[in-house]
C-alpha positions in Angstrom: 14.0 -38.7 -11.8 11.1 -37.7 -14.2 13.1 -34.1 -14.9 11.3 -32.4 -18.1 12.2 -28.8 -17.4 14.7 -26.8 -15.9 14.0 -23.1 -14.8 16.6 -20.8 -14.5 16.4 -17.6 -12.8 17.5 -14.8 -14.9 20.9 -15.6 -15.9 22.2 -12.1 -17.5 25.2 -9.9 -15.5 23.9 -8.5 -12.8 24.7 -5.4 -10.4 26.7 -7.3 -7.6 27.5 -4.4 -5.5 25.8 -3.9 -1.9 22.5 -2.1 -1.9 23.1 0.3 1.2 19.4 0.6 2.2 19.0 -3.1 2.8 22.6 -4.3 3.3 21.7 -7.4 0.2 23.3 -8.1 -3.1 21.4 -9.1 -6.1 21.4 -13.0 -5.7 18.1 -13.7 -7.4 19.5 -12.3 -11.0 16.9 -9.3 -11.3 19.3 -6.2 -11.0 20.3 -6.9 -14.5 23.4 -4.5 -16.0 24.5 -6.3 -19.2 21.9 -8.4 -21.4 24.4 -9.4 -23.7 26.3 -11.0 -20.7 26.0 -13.8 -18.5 26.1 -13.5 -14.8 29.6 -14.6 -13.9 28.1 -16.6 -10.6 26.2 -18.8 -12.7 29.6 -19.3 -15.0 30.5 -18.0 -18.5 28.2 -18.2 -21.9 30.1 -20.9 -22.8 28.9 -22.8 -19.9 25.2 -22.0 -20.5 25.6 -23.2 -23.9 26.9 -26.4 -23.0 24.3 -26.6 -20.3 21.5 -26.4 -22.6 22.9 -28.9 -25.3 23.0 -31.3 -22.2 19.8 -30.8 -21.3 18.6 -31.0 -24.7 20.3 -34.3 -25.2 18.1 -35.8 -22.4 14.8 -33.9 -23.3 14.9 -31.5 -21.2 13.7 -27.8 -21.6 15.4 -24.7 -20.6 13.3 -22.2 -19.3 15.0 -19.1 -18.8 12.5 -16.4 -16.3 14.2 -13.3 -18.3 13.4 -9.7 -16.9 14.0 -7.4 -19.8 11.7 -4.7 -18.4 13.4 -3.7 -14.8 17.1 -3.5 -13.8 19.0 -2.4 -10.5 17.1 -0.6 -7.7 18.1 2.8 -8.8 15.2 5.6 -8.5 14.5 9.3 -8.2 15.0 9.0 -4.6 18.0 7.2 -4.4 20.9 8.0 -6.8 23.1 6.4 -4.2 21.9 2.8 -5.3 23.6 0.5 -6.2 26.1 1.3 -9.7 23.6 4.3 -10.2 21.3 2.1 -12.6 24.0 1.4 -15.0 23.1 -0.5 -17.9 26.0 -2.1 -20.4 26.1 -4.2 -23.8 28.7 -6.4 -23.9 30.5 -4.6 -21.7 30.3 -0.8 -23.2 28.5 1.5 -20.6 25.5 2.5 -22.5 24.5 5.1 -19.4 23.5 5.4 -15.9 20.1 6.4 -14.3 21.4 10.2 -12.9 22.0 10.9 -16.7 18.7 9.4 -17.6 20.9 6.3 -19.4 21.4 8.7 -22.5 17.6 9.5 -23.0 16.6 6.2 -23.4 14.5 5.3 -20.0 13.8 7.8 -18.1 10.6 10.2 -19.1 7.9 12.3 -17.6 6.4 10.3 -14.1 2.8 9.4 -14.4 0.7 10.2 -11.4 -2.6 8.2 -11.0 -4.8 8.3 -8.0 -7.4 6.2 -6.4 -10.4 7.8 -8.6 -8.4 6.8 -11.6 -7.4 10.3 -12.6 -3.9 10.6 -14.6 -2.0 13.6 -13.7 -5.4 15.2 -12.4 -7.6 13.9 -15.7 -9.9 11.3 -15.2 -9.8 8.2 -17.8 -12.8 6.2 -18.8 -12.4 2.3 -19.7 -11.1 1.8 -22.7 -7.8 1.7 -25.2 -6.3 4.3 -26.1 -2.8 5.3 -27.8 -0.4 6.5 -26.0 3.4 8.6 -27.5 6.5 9.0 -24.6 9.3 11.7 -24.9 11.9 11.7 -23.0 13.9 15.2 -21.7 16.0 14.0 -24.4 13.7 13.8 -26.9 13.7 10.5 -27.4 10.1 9.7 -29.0 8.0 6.1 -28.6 4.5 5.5 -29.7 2.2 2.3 -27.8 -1.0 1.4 -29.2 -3.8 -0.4 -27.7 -3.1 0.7 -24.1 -5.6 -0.7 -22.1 -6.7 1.5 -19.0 -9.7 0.0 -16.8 -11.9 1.7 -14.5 -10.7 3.1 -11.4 -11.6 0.6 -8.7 -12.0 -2.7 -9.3 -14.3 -5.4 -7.5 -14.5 -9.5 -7.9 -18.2 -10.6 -9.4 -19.2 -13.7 -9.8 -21.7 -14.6 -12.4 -23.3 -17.4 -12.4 -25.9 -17.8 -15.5 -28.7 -21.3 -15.4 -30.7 -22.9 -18.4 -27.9 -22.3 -21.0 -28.4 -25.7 -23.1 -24.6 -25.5 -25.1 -24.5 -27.5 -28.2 -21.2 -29.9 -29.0 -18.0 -26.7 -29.5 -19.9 -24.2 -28.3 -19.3 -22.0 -25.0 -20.8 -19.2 -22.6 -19.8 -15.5 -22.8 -20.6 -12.7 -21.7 -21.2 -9.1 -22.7 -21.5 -5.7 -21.8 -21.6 -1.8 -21.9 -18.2 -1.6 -19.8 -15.0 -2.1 -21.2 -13.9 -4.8 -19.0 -17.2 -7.0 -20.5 -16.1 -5.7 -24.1 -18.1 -2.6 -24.8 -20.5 -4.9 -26.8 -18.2 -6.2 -29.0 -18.7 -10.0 -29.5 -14.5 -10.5 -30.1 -14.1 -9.3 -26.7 -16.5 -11.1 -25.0 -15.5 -12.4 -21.1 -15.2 -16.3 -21.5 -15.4 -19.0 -21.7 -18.0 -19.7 -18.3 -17.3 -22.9 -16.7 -19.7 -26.1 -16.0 -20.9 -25.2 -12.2 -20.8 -28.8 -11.0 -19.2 -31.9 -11.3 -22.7 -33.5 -12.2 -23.6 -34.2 -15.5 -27.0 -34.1 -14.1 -27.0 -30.3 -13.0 -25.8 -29.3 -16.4 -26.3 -26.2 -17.5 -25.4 -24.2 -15.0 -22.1 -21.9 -15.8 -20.2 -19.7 -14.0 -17.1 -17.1 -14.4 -15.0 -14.9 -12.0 -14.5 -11.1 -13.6 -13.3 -7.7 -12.3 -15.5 -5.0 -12.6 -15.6 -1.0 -11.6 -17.4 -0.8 -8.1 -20.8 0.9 -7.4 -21.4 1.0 -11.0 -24.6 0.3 -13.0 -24.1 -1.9 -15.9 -25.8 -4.0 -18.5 -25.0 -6.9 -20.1 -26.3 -10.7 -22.5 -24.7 -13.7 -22.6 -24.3 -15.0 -26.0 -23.0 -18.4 -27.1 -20.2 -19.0 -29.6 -19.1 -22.2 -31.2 -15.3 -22.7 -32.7 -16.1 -20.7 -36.0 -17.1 -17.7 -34.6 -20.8 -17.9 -35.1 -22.6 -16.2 -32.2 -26.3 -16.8 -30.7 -27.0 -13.6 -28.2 -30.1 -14.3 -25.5 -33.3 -12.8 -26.3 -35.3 -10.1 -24.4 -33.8 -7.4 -22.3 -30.3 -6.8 -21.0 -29.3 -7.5 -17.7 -29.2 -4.9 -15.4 -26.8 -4.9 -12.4 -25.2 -2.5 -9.6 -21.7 -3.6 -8.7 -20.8 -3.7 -5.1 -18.8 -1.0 -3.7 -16.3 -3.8 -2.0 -16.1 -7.2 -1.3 -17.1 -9.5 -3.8 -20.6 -9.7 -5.6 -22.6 -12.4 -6.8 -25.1 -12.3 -9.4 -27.3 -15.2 -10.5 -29.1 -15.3 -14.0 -31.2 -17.6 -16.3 -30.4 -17.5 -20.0 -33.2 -15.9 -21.9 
């Protein structure tokens, strides 16, 4: 039959009581309750093993589509839903949504509005570090959280006369952080050949999201497959982002 893969929706335990806002049952495996089970529908972790040495046996892959980061339906709103949140390992009940599942999930709600204010303070593109405490106390820390401008609108760029050498491709750069703040190791790339004809080479293009009604500036550099970089000459590029829909902006390489 030409079968290389199988794809399995999640497969863990599941919540399998009736949601009473929409009359359903999880059938699609995403109200997970116990990760260190298997969902009894699908058959016991016996089974599972046996069906992936099967499929092994005959080359084909498992892929498993496992949810790790959401569970039942349970929310603020709605303490009613289904089991209350309640999350398990291997069967021990490690805590339910109304009692925050024992500190561990449940911590301050983060408000952000269509200006791209947090909780009433406005955040510029760019990453920051972020620390979580729950009412509990429980502490995390995430670095590197990357925040974008507020609203976001489609640009195409397309960029002519940019004569790529053998291992080399088109980037671009900028003085927002979604075209990398200047910095070369976060250029937007690689562009892609405009047209099927060999003949029309080298015209390249690229699809990026950028903040709306915003003046920016920006080169396109070349880089080949050990880093090296060649930036255009002259000016920057200057350009005024539409304010919706989608823009279109049409350059020559200096």
């Amino acid at each position: 039959m030409g079968i290389s893969a199988l794809w399995i929706p999640s497969p863990v335990e599941n919540i399998m009581s009736i949601d009473p806002s929409n009359k359903t049952a999880s059938y699609h495996g995403y109200w997970g309750k116990d990760f260190f089970r298997t969902n009894p529908a699908f058959g016991t972790m016996n089974d599972f093993k046996n069906l992936i040495k099967t499929a092994h046996s005959k080359n084909i892959k498992i892929i498993i589509d496992f949810a790790p980061n959401h569970t039942s339906t349970a929310e603020f709103a709605g303490m009613n839903f289904p089991e209350d949140g309640a999350l398990y390992r291997d069967g021990n009940l490690v805590g339910k949504y109304s009692d925050e599942l024992g500190g561990i999930l449940k911590g301050q709600s983060i408000n952000v509005n269509s200006k791209g204010e947090v909780n009433g303070l406005r955040l510029e593109g760019g990453e920051y570090d972020i620390s979580v405490e729950t009412t509990k106390g429980t502490k995390a820390k995430y670095s590197s959280f990357r925040v974008l401008s507020s609203k976001q609108v489609a640009t195409r760029f397309y960029v002519n006369n940019a004569n790529t050498q053998y291992g080399s491709s088109v980037y671009i750069v900028g003085n927002v952080e979604e075209l990398g703040n200047w910095d070369v190791n976060k250029a937007v790339g690689p562009f892609f050949n405009n047209t099927k004809s060999i003949a029309n080479y080298p015209t390249w293009f690229y699809d990026i999201s950028l903040p709306s009604g915003k003046k920016i500036e920006y080169k396109y550099i070349m880089k080949d497959s050990s880093g090296n970089v060649i930036w255009e000459s002259g000016a920057n590029h200057k350009y005024s982002t539409v304010t919706q829909g989608t823009g279109v902006v049409v350059d020559n390489w200096k």
